[in-house]
GUDREN-944809 format. One record per residue (C-alpha): residue in three letters; x, y, z. Coordinates in steps of 0.05 Angstrom, whole numbers, padded with zeros to 5 digits, always signed. Each point is the difference from the previous one (the first is absolute). Example, Ala and Ser with C-alpha at 12.3 -4.5 7.8 and 13.67 -1.06 7.14 Angstrom:
<nodes>
ALA+00246-00090+00156;SER+00027+00069-00013;
</nodes>
This chain:
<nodes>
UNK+05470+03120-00675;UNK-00042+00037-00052;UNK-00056-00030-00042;UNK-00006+00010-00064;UNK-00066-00025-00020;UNK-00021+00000-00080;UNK-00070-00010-00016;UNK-00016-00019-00066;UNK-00057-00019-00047;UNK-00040+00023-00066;UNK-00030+00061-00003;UNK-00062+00010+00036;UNK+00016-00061+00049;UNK+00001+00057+00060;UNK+00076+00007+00010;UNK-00002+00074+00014;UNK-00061-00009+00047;UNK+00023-00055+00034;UNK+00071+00036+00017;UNK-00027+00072+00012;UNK-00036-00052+00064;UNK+00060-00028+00011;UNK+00035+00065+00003;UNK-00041+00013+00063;UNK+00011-00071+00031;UNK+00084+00003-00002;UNK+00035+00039+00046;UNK+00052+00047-00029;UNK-00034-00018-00066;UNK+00008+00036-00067;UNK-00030-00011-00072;UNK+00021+00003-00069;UNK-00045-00021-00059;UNK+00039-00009-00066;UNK-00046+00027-00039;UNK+00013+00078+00030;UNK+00074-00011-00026;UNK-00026+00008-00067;UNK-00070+00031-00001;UNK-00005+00037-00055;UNK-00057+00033-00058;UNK+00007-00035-00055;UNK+00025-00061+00038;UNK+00063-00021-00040;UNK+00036-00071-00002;UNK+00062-00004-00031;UNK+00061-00026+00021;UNK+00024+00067+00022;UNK-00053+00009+00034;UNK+00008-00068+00030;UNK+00067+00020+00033;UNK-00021+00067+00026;UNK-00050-00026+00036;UNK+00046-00063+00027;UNK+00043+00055+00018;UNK-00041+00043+00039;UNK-00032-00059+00046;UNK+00066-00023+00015;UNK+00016+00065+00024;UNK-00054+00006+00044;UNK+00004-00074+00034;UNK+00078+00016+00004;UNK-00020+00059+00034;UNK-00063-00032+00048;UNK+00041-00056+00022;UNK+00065+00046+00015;UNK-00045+00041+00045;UNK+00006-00016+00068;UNK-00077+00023+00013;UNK-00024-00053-00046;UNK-00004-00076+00029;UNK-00049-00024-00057;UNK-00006+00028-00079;UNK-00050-00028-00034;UNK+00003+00006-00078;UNK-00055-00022-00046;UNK-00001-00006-00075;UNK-00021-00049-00056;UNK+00061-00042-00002;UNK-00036-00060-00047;UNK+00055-00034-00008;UNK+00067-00018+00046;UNK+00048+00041-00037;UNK-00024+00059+00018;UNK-00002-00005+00069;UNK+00075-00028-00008;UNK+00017+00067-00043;UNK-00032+00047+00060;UNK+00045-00042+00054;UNK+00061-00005-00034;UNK+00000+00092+00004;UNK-00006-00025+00062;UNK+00065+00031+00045;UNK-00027-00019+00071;UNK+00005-00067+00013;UNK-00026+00006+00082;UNK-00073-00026-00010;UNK-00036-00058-00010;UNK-00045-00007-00067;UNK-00075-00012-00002;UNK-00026-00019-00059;UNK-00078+00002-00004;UNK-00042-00008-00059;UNK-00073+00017-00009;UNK-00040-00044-00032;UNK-00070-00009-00015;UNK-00058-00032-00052;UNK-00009+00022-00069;UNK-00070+00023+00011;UNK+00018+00039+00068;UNK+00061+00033-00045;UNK-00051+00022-00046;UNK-00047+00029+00043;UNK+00046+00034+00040;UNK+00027+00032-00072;UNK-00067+00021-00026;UNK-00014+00028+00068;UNK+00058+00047-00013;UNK-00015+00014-00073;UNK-00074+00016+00029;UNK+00029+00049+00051;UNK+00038+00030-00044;UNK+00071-00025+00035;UNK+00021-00033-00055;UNK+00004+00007-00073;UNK-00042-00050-00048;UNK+00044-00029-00043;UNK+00036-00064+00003;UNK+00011+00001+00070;UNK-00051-00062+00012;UNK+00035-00047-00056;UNK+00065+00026+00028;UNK-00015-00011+00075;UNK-00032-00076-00014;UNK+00058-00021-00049;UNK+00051+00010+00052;UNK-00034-00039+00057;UNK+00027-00066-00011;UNK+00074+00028+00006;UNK-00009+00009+00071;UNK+00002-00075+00019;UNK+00070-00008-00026;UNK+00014+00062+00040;UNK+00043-00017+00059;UNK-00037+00018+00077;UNK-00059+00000+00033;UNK-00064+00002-00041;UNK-00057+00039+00030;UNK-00074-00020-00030;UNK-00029+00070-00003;UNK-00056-00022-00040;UNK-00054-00001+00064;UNK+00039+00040+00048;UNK+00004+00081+00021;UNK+00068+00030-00008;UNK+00004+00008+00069;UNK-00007-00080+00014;UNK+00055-00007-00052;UNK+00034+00058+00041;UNK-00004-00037+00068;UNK+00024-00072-00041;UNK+00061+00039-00028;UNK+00003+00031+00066;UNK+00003-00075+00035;UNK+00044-00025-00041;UNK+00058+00042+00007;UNK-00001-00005+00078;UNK-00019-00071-00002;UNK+00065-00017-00037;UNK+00029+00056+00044;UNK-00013-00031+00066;UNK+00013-00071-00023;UNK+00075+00019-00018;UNK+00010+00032+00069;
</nodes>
């Protein structure tokens, strides 16, 4: 059976890191991060733009986990609250694979250093992205799966945990 493993947290928390490492750890693996569904100069929210981007990353994971190449497709995004992550699945067609759900968490002062370290390198934009990014960490302990403390760890430790956990659960249902 196929895994489908989402990783989720803020932004800035590593998620893209973390599964570009994974990506190399998986066998058969490919990735998707939400936010190349709808990157775009001026970024635009509206609910339009909402459903176009819904849209396209449903057709890609439809697509991943209908390939017979692909055993694992990861898929990354800042989903900060449940819903969302119920709105990707439901655009769901597939139903051969078993969900991971994994979400990135760390400490409001390593979130903020890891931001300004971006703004610094000129990776991100300075604008609310720091207020925006600490606001939202609280929602991800009502968020259902494993939590992963990134606050202290490389992306490729949080890589190997994900990694462990999905054969861990693997092998103990064989």
């Amino acid at each position: 059976m196929k895994n489908l493993i989402f990783i989720n947290g803020t932004m800035g928390v590593g998620k893209t890191a973390t599964s570009k490492i994974l990506l190399k750890l998986l066998p058969n693996c490919v990735f998707l991060d939400g936010d190349w569904c709808w990157y775009s100069d001026p970024w635009i929210v509206t609910d339009e733009t909402k459903i176009m981007s819904k849209k396209n990353m449903s057709f890609l994971l439809n697509s991943f986990l209908d390939c017979s190449a692909y055993e694992n497709v990861i898929f990354c995004w800042v989903m900060h609250v449940e819903s969302i992550m119920d709105d990707v699945l439901s655009l769901i067609h597939n139903t051969e694979y078993k969900l991971h759900k994994f979400s990135l968490v760390c400490s409001e002062n390593a979130l903020r250093a890891r931001l300004q370290k971006d703004i610094d390198a000129g990776i991100r934009e300075k604008n609310d992205i720091i207020d925006r990014a600490v606001s939202r960490l609280p929602n991800y302990a009502n968020i259902s799966g494993i939590k992963i403390d990134v606050s202290d760890i490389t992306p490729e430790q949080a890589a190997s945990d994900i990694y462990d956990n999905i054969y861990k659960q693997n092998f103990s249902e064989d």
